[in-house]
Each structure stands twice: as structure tokens, then as C-alpha cells.
C-alpha positions, 0 to 999 in steps of 0.5 A: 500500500504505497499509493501515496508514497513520498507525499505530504498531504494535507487533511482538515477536518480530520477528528472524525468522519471522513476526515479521521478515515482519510488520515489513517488511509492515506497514511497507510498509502504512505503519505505524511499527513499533517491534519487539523481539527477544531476539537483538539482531544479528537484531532490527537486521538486521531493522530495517535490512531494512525502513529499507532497503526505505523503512519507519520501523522502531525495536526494542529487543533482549535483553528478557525479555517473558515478565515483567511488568518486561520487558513494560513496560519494552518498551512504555514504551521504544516509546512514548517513541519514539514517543508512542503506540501503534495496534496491538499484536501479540504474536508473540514465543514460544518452546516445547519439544515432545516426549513427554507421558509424558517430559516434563519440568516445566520444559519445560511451565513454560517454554512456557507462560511464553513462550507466554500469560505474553508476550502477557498481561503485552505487553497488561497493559502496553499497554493504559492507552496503548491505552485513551489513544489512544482505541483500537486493536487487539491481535492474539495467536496461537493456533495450529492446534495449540490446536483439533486435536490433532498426530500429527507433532509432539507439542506437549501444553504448546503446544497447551494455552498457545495454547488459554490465548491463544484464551480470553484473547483472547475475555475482553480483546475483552470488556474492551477493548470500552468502549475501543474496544480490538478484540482478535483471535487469528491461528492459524497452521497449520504455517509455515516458520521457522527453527525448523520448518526442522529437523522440515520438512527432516527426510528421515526426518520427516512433511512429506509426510504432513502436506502431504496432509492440508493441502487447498492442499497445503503448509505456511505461509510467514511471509509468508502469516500476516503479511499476515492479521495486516496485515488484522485490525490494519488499520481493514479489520477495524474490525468483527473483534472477539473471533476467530480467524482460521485461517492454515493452508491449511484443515488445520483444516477437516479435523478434523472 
């Protein structure tokens, strides 16, 4: 499992979820992760899980990545740890659903600050380190939610910031090109988190009519997104540039 081999990949988010698998995967893969959390007792747990299973793994705990200070003050912190960076991968987020009609405007502003502010301020402040390394990749995450419309869980403020991440991602494909930067998206479909696990485990809730519509017949788990992102952050993918990879056990493919 040499996939990742010689890269230093940086991961957000990487506590819980997603994030935590991706740490542990990716540095199975062989990449040097530097990660980051804004719990500090998980962001260390999950360093110790993977320094445990014999990875090389640093994060930095209680950041604010969703402004520009906080977003370098990341970045910078793992390349002097580090002294470059291959991989960026902005994972880290965080929303608020709930009726458009009675929504709040903080609720909206919220999102979309922790959903398209994190990864383009995360990417801004990369990308001369990025542009020095002679390339690399960065991955975002999109979501099913930015190409179809949710009848179990309205999310208008989620599905319209990882639709921002979508067009972001196509313009630094763009930018990123001359550099040698590739830049994709990885949209997961509905995933088992810690903070899905209350709407999944929901007896009264949709889970059943959701993983019906899913044609493999359940929801993600954090590990099926994680290895996609491996893929498309490995030299694998060196001709991936500018897409979106659907994670969501063909729900999308049924929208039509």
C-alpha cells in the first residue's frame, strides 16, 4: 500500500468522519499527513490512531479555517513541519439544515462560511507552496446534495455552498493548470458520521426510504469516500483534472 508514497498531504477536518478515515488511509498509502481539527482531544486521538497503526501523522487543533488568518496560519504551521506540501484536501465543514421558509440568516451565513469560505481561503493559502513544489493536487467536496435536490433532509444553504465548491473547483483546475496544480471535487452521497448518526438512527426518520432509492442499497461509510479521495490525490489520477467524482452508491444516477 504505497499509493501515496513520498507525499505530504494535507487533511482538515480530520477528528472524525471522513476526515479521521482519510488520515489513517492515506497514511497507510504512505503519505505524511499533517491534519487539523477544531476539537483538539479528537484531532490527537486521531493522530495517535494512525502513529499507532505505523503512519507519520502531525495536526494542529482549535483553528478557525473558515478565515483567511486561520487558513494560513494552518498551512504555514504544516509546512514548517514539514517543508512542503503534495496534496491538499479540504474536508473540514460544518452546516445547519432545516426549513427554507424558517430559516434563519445566520444559519445560511454560517454554512456557507464553513462550507466554500474553508476550502477557498485552505487553497488561497496553499497554493504559492503548491505552485513551489512544482505541483500537486487539491481535492474539495461537493456533495450529492449540490446536483439533486433532498426530500429527507432539507439542506437549501448546503446544497447551494457545495454547488459554490463544484464551480470553484472547475475555475482553480483552470488556474492551477500552468502549475501543474490538478484540482478535483469528491461528492459524497449520504455517509455515516457522527453527525448523520442522529437523522440515520432516527426510528421515526427516512433511512429506509432513502436506502431504496440508493441502487447498492445503503448509505456511505467514511471509509468508502476516503479511499476515492486516496485515488484522485494519488499520481493514479495524474490525468483527473477539473471533476467530480460521485461517492454515493449511484443515488445520483437516479435523478434523472
Amino acid at each position: 500500500m504505497d499509493r501515496l508514497a513520498g507525499k505530504i498531504a494535507f487533511i482538515s477536518g480530520t477528528g472524525a468522519g471522513i476526515g479521521r478515515a482519510a488520515a489513517q488511509i492515506f497514511a497507510a498509502e504512505g503519505a505524511t499527513v499533517f491534519g487539523c481539527d477544531i476539537d483538539a482531544d479528537s484531532a490527537a486521538e486521531t493522530v495517535a490512531l494512525v502513529e499507532k497503526a505505523g503512519g507519520a501523522m502531525k495536526s494542529l487543533a482549535g483553528v478557525d479555517l473558515s478565515t483567511e488568518g486561520g487558513a494560513r496560519e494552518w498551512i504555514e504551521a504544516g509546512i514548517a513541519a514539514f517543508g512542503g506540501i503534495d496534496i491538499l484536501y479540504n474536508n473540514a465543514s460544518a452546516l445547519r439544515n432545516g426549513p427554507f421558509e424558517t430559516m434563519p440568516a445566520e444559519d445560511w451565513y454560517f454554512t456557507i462560511k464553513n462550507e466554500l469560505d474553508i476550502p477557498y481561503f485552505c487553497t488561497q493559502a496553499a497554493w504559492p507552496y503548491l505552485i513551489a513544489r512544482g505541483g500537486g493536487a487539491v481535492l474539495n467536496v461537493a456533495s450529492v446534495a449540490a446536483v439533486r435536490g433532498a426530500p429527507f433532509m432539507p439542506m437549501v444553504p448546503h446544497g447551494a455552498a457545495k454547488g459554490g465548491v463544484l464551480a470553484m473547483s472547475k475555475h482553480l483546475c483552470a488556474a492551477g493548470a500552468p502549475h501543474h496544480i490538478r484540482v478535483n471535487t469528491v461528492a459524497p452521497g449520504m455517509t455515516r458520521t457522527s453527525a448523520t448518526a442522529p437523522f440515520l438512527d432516527d426510528p421515526n426518520g427516512p433511512k429506509a426510504q432513502l436506502e431504496a432509492r440508493i441502487p447498492v442499497g445503503r448509505v456511505g461509510q467514511p471509509e468508502d469516500i476516503a479511499r476515492a479521495a486516496a485515488f484522485l490525490c494519488s499520481d493514479e489520477a495524474a490525468f483527473v483534472n477539473g471533476a467530480n467524482l460521485m461517492v454515493d452508491g449511484g443515488d445520483s444516477a437516479m435523478a434523472g
